[in-house]
GUVEXKE-803245 format. One line per 2 residues: number of its first residue (from 1); for each residue x, y negated, z negated of C-alpha. Coordinates in steps of 0.25 Angstrom, whole numbers, plus 2048, in hexadecimal, padded with zeros to 3 digits. Layout:
NUM	X Y Z | ... .
! end
This chain:
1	80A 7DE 7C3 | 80E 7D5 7CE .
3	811 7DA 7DB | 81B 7CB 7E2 .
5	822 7C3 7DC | 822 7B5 7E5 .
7	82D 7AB 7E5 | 82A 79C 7E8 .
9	830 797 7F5 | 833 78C 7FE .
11	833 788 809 | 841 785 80F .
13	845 777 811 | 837 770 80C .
15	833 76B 7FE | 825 771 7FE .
17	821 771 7F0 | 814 76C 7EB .
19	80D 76C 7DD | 800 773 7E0 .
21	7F5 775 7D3 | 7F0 784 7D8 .
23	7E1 786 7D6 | 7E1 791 7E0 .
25	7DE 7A1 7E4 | 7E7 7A8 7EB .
27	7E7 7AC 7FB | 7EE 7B1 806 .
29	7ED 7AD 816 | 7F4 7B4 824 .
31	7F2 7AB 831 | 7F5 7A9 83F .
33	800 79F 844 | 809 796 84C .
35	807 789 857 | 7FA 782 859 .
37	7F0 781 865 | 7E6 77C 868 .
39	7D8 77F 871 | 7CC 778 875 .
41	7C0 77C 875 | 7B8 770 87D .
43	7BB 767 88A | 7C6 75E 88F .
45	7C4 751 886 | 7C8 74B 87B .
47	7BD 750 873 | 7BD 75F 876 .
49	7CE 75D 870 | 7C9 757 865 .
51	7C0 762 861 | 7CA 76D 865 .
53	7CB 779 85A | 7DA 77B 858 .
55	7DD 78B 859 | 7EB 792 85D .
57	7F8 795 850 | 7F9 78B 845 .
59	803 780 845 | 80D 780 83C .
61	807 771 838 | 7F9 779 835 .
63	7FE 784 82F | 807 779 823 .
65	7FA 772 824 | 7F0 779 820 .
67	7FA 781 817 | 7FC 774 80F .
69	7EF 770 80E | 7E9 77E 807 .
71	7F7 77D 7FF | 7F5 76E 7FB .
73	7E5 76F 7F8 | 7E9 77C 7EF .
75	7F4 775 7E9 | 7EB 768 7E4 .
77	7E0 771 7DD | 7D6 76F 7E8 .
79	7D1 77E 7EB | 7C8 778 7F5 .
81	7CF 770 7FD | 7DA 77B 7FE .
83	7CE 785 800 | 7CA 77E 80E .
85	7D9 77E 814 | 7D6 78D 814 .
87	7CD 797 81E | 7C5 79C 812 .
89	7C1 78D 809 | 7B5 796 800 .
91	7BE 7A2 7FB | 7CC 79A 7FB .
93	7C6 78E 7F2 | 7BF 79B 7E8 .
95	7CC 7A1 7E8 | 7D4 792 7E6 .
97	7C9 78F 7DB | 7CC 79C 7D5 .
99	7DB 79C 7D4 | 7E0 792 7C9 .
101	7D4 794 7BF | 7D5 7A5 7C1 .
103	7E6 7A5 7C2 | 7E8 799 7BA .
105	7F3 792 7C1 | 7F9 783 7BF .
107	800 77C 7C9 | 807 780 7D5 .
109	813 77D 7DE | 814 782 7EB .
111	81D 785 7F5 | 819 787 803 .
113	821 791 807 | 827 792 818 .
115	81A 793 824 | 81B 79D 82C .
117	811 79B 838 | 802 79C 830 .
119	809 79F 823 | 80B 795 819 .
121	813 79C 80C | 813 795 7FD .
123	817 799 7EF | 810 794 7E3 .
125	815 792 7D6 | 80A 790 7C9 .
127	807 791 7BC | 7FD 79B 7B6 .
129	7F7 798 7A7 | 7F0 7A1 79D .
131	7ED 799 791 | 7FA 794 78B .
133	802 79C 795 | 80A 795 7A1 .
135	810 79F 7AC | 816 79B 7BA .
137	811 7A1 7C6 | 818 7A1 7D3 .
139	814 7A9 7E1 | 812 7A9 7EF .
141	808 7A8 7FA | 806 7A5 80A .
143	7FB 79F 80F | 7F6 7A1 81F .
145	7F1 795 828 | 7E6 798 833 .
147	7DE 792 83C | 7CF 791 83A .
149	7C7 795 848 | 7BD 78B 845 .
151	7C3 77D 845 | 7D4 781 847 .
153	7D6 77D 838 | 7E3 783 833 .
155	7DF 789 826 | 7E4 793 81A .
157	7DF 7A1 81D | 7D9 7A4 80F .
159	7DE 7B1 808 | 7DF 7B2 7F7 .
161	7EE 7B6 7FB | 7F1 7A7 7FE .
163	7F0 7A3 7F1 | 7F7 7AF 7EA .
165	7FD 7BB 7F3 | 7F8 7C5 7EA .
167	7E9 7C2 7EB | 7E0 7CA 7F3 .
169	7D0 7C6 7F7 | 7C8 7C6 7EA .
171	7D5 7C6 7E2 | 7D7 7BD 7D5 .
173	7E2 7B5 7CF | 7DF 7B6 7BF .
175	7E7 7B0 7B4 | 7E2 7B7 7A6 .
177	7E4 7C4 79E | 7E7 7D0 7A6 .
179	7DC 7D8 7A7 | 7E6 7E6 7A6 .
181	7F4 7E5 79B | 802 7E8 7A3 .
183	808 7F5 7A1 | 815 7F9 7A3 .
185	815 807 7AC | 81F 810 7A9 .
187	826 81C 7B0 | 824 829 7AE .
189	82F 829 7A4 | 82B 81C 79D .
191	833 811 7A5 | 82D 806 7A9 .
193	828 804 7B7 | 829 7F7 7BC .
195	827 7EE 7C9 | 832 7E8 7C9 .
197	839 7F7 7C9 | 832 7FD 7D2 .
199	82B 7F3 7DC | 820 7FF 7E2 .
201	818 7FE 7D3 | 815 7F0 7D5 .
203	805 7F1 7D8 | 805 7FE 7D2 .
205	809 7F8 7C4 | 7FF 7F0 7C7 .
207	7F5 7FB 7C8 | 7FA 803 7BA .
209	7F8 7F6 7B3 | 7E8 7F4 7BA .
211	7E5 803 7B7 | 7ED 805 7AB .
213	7F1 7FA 7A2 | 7E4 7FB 798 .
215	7E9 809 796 | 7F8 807 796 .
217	7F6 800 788 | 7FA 7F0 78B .
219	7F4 7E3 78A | 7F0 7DA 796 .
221	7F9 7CC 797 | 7F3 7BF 79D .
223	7F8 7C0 7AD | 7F6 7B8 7BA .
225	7F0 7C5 7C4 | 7EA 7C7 7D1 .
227	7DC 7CE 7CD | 7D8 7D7 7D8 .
229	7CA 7D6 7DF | 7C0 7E1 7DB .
231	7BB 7E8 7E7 | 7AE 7EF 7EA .
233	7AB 7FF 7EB | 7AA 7FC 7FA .
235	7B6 7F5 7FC | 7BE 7FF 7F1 .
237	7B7 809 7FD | 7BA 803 808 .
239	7C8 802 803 | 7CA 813 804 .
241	7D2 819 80F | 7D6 80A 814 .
243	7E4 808 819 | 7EE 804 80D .
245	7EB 7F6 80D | 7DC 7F8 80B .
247	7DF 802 800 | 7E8 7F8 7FA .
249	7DF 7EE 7F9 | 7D6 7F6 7F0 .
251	7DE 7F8 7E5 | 7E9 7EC 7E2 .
253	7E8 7EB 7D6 | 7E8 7DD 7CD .
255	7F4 7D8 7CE | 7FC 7CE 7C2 .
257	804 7C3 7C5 | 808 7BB 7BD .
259	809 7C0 7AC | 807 7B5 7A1 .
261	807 7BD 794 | 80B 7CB 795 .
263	802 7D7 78F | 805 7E0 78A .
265	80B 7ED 791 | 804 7FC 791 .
267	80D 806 797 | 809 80F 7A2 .
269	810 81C 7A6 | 812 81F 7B4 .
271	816 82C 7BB | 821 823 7C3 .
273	830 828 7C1 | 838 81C 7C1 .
275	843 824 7C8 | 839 827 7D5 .
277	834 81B 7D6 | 843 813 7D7 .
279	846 81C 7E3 | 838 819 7E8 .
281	83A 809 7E7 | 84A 80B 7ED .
283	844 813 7F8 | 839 80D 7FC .
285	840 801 7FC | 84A 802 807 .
287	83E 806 80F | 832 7FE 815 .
289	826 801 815 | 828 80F 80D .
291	81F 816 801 | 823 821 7F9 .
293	81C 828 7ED | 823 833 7E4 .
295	81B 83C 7DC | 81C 84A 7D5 .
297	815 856 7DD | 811 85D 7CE .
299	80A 854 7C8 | 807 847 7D2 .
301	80E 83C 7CA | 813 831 7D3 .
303	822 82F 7D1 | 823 822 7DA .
305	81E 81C 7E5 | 823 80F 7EC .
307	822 808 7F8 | 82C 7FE 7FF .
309	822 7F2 7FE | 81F 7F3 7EE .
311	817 7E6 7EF | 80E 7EA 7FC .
313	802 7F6 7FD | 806 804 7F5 .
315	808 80C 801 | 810 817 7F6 .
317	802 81A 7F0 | 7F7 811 7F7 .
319	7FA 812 805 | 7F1 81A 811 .
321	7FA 820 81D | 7F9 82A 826 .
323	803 834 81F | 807 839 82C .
325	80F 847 82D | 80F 849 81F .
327	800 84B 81E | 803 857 824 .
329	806 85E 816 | 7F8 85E 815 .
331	7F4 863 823 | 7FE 86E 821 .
333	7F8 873 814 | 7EA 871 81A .
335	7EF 87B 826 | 7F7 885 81D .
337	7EA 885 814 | 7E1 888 822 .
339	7EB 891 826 | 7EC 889 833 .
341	7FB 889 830 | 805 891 828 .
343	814 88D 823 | 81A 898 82E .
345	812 899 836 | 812 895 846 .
347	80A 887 848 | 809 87F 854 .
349	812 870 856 | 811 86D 864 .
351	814 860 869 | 805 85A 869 .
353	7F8 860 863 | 7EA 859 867 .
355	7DE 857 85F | 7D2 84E 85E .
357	7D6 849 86B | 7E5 844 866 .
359	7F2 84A 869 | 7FB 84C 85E .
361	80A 84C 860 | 815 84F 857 .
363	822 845 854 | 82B 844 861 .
365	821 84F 866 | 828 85A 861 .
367	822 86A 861 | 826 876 85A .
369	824 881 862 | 821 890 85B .
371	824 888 84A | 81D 88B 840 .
373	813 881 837 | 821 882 82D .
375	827 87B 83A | 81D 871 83E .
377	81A 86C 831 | 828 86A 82E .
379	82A 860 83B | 81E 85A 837 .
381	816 860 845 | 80B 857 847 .
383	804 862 851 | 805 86C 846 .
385	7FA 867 840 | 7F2 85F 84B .
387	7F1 86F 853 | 7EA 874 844 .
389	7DD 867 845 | 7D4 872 84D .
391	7D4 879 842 | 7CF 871 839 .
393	7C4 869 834 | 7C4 859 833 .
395	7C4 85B 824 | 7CD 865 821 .
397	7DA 85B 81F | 7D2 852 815 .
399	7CD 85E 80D | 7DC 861 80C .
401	7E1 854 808 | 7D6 853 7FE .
403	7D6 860 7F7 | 7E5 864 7F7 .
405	7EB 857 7F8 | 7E2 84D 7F0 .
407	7E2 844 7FC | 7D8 83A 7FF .
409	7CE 83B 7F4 | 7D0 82F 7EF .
411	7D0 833 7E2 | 7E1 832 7DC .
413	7E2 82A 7D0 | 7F1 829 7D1 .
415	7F0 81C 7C6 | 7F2 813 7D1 .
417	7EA 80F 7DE | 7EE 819 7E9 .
419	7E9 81F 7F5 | 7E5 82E 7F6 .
421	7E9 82E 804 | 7DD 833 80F .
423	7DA 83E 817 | 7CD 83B 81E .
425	7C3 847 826 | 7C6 844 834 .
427	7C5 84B 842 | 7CB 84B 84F .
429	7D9 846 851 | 7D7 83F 845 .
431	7D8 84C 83C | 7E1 852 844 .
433	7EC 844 842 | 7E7 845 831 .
435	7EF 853 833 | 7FD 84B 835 .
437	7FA 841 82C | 7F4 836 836 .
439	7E4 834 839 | 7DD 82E 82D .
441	7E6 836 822 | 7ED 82A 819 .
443	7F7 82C 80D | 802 826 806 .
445	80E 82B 801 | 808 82F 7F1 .
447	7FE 836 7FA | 807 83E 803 .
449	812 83F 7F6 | 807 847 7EE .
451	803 84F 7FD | 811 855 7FB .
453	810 857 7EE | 802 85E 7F0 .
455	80A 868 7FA | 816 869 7F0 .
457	80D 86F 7E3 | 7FE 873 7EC .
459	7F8 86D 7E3 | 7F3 85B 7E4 .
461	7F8 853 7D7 | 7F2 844 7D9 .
463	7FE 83C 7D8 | 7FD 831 7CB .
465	804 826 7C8 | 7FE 825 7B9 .
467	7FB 832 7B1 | 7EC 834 7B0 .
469	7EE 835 7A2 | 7EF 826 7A0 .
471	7E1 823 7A4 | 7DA 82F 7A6 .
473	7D8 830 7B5 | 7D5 83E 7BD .
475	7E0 842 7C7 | 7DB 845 7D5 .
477	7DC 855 7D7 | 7DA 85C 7E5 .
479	7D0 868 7E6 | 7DA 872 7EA .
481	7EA 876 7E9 | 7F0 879 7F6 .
483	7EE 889 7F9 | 7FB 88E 7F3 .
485	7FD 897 802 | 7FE 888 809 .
487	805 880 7FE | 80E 88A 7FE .
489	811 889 80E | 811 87A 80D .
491	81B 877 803 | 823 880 80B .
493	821 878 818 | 824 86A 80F .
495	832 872 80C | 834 875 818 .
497	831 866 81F | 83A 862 813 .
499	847 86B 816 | 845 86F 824 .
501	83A 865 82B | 838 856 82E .
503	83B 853 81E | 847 859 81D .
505	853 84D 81F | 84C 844 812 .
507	849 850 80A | 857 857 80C .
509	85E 85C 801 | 853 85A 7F7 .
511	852 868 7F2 | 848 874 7F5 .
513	83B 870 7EE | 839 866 7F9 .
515	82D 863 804 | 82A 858 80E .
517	822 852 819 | 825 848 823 .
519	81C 83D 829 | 819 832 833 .
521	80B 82C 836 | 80A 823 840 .
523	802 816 83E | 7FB 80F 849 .
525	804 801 84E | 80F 807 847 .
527	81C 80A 84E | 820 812 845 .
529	81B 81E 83D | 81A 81E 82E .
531	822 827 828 | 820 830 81D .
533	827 83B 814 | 823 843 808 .
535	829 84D 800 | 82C 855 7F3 .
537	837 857 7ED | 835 85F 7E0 .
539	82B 85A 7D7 | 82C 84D 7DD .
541	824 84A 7EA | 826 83D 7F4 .
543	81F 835 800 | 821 827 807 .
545	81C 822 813 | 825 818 81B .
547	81D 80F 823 | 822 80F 831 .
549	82D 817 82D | 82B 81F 838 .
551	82E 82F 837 | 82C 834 827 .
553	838 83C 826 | 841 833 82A .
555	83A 825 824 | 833 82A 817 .
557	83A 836 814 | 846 830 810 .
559	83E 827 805 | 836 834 801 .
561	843 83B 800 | 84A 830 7F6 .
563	83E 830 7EB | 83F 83F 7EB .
565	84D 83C 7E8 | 84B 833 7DD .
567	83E 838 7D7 .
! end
């Protein structure tokens, strides 16, 4: 269930091995740096220097020092002593006191690793016991040095990270019998699913084995794992319609370690094809900072998903962006529906369009004088769209999302954690920038993935990763199927952005039952747009998001264009 693998290291040129007997908890710390100064807060004399507080960057000497001393204290099974070399003595000696009784570690040796300014790195190799079982240990960490306002002290800054990279506030480090037996997931067609294969599953192995492994039919083993804080109801609250790395926080889920006596397995079955999710992994990557998900439009079952950081946050199926242009598959249903727009119909694209007090422009300020909506959805017209927010009310997109699209409800049970994506009431220019996919609207690509597939069938099927059958749990549904007049109308303007319009270069030569959107969403202190794409191509429908990849069709769509490919 591990998501890292750590190598020891050393530091070039230096013997810096020491024996250290861990009584521990682990920690992590981020700090300032560089060359010492000094001020004075008093007179001219002697005294008034004396008493000077030192401020300005750490020395490299305070920065070793310091280091050494929480190192050395830690190392000699003094939890105290280590706990006052640190900016936070009360919660690091509770987390020290707790670490060798809970995690059940031996001996150490150390190895401090190369500073770099405040940072000091080490890796620590142990032995963790569970009864008559002996198993080595081995990872690495990174401490920070700062200086305390108060006196100038150089200090440890305090974090559970510094002891274990792995551990957030409240976390645990516990030795015993897992509380969950493993499993071994399969592929839709039996073949086994594993980590190693197919980097992207990491964390989500992790949460099949939490949700399902007393169902799949195992035994639990005897495991060295990270044991997750329970939040409140508040904080679980506080948590919704976050950014990614809030809603991350909210569902990691415990994570193992280390194994010293292996359960026994119970199988899981998974609607993954091995097949997708290969081209997935190659794609993503030769790519930075992309996510894809693959799934199939008739019944919602998620054929891959994979992002080009496998160990960092599930953008795939977690993250919350602004979807950019390719929101504009539900704006257009929502206009064909009100008969604000119709497929041949002329439709204004000028250059800029104002409401709410913004002005709205399209990419390179382009116009089409005298098209039709056909035309202005397939170069993805901002104005299109912005010219029809008169005419509507501040809730009329969210309705759509909710009641056609299964948007934002928060209430997907995919198997795994995932976010439903949002589409808040707002007003103003704010409404009227949720039309083209900016504003408060956020998605990821399984959201935006099942939007296409939505427009391909007119009818919502909640995407899942694990059949409901396995454990009972209710699919989301929406109130209502697209009218058949605008689905009708809007599959044909997907066709046409697909063969004729801004997706046609990645979706060439993939056949007739096609339909795609392109997408960029700008992003505040970013100098580039990120990019999105997602189409269908048969009974398999695709989205991924590049991250600063600037225009969609150009970045994400060949990504999209490859899984569909190889699904």
């Amino acid at each position: 269930m591990g998501k890292r693998r750590r190598e020891v290291r050393r530091e070039p040129g230096t013997n810096n091995t020491r024996k250290y007997a861990v009584i521990g908890a682990a920690a992590a710390v981020v700090i300032g740096a560089g060359v010492g100064a000094w001020a004075f807060t008093g007179g001219d004399d002697a005294a008034d220097q004396a008493d000077a507080i030192p401020t300005g960057p750490l020395t490299a000497a305070e920065v070793k020092g310091a280091a050494t001393k929480f190192l050395d204290a830690w190392a000699a099974g003094e939890p105290a002593k280590a706990a006052r070399q640190t900016d936070a003595p009360t919660a690091a000696q509770a987390a020290l006191d707790a670490y060798a009784k809970s995690a059940r570690t031996g001996p150490v040796e150390i190895q401090k690793g190369k500073r770099a300014k405040t940072k000091v790195p080490f890796s620590v190799a142990t032995t963790v016991t569970w009864e008559k079982t002996d198993k080595p240990w081995a990872y690495e960490s990174e401490l920070t040095v700062v200086r305390r306002a108060a006196d100038g002290r150089p200090l440890v800054h305090w974090q559970p990270s510094v002891l274990h990279p792995d551990l957030g506030e409240g976390d645990r480090l516990v030795t015993g019998e897992a509380g969950t037996p493993p499993i071994r997931a399969l592929d839709r067609d039996g073949g086994e699913l594993t980590k190693e294969k197919y980097p992207s599953l990491g964390a989500v192995l992790d949460s099949l084995r939490e949700r399902y492994g007393e169902k799949a039919g195992g035994t639990p083993g005897v495991e060295l794992r990270v044991v997750r804080a329970e939040k409140s109801e508040e904080e679980k609250e506080a948590a919704k319609g976050a950014d990614a790395e809030a809603e991350e926080a909210d569902e990691l889920p415990d994570k193992t370690l280390l194994t010293l006596a292996e359960g026994e397995e119970g199988t899981l079955r998974t609607t993954l094809s091995a097949k997708a999710q290969a081209t997935a992994e190659k794609e993503v990557a030769e790519r930075k900072k992309a996510s894809v998900v693959a799934l199939r439009p008739s019944t919602g079952e998620i054929l891959a998903f994979a992002n080009s950081n496998p160990e960092g946050f599930n953008v795939a199926l977690q993250g919350s962006l602004a979807p950019g242009s390719t929101m504009k598959i539900v704006s257009a249903s929502m206009l064909l529906e009100k008969d604000l727009a119709g497929i041949d119909k002329k439709h204004p694209c000028p250059k800029y369009s104002s409401y709410g007090g913004w002005k709205f422009q399209n990419v390179e300020k382009f116009k089409i004088t005298g098209g039709t909506f056909r035309d202005s959805f397939g170069a993805s017209c901002n104005t299109a769209f912005i010219s029809q927010a008169k005419k509507l009310k501040d809730d009329d997109l969210t309705k759509q999302s909710q009641q056609v699209f299964g948007l934002g409800k928060d209430d997907w049970a995919i198997g795994v954690p995932s976010f439903d994506g949002a589409v808040p009431v707002q007003s103003d220019a704010s409404m009227a920038a949720s039309l083209i996919g900016q504003g408060g609207v956020r998605a990821n690509p399984l959201n935006m993935a099942s939007v296409v597939a939505t427009a391909k069938t007119g009818e919502f099927h909640q995407p899942y990763l694990v059949s409901p059958e396995v454990d009972g749990r209710s699919l989301a549904k929406a109130e209502r199927k697209l009218s058949a007049s605008a689905q009708s109308q809007l599959k044909a303007l997907l066709t046409h952005t697909a063969v004729a319009g801004s997706g046609a270069e990645p979706m060439a030569g993939l056949g007739a039952d096609v339909g795609a959107k392109t997408g960029s969403a700008e992003v505040d202190n970013q100098k580039k747009p990120n990019g999105w794409f997602t189409a269908w191509r048969g009974d398999v429908a695709a989205a991924a998001v590049i991250q600063e990849g600037g225009r969609g069709g150009a970045s994400a769509g060949p990504l999209v264009r490859a899984v569909l490919l190889g699904s």
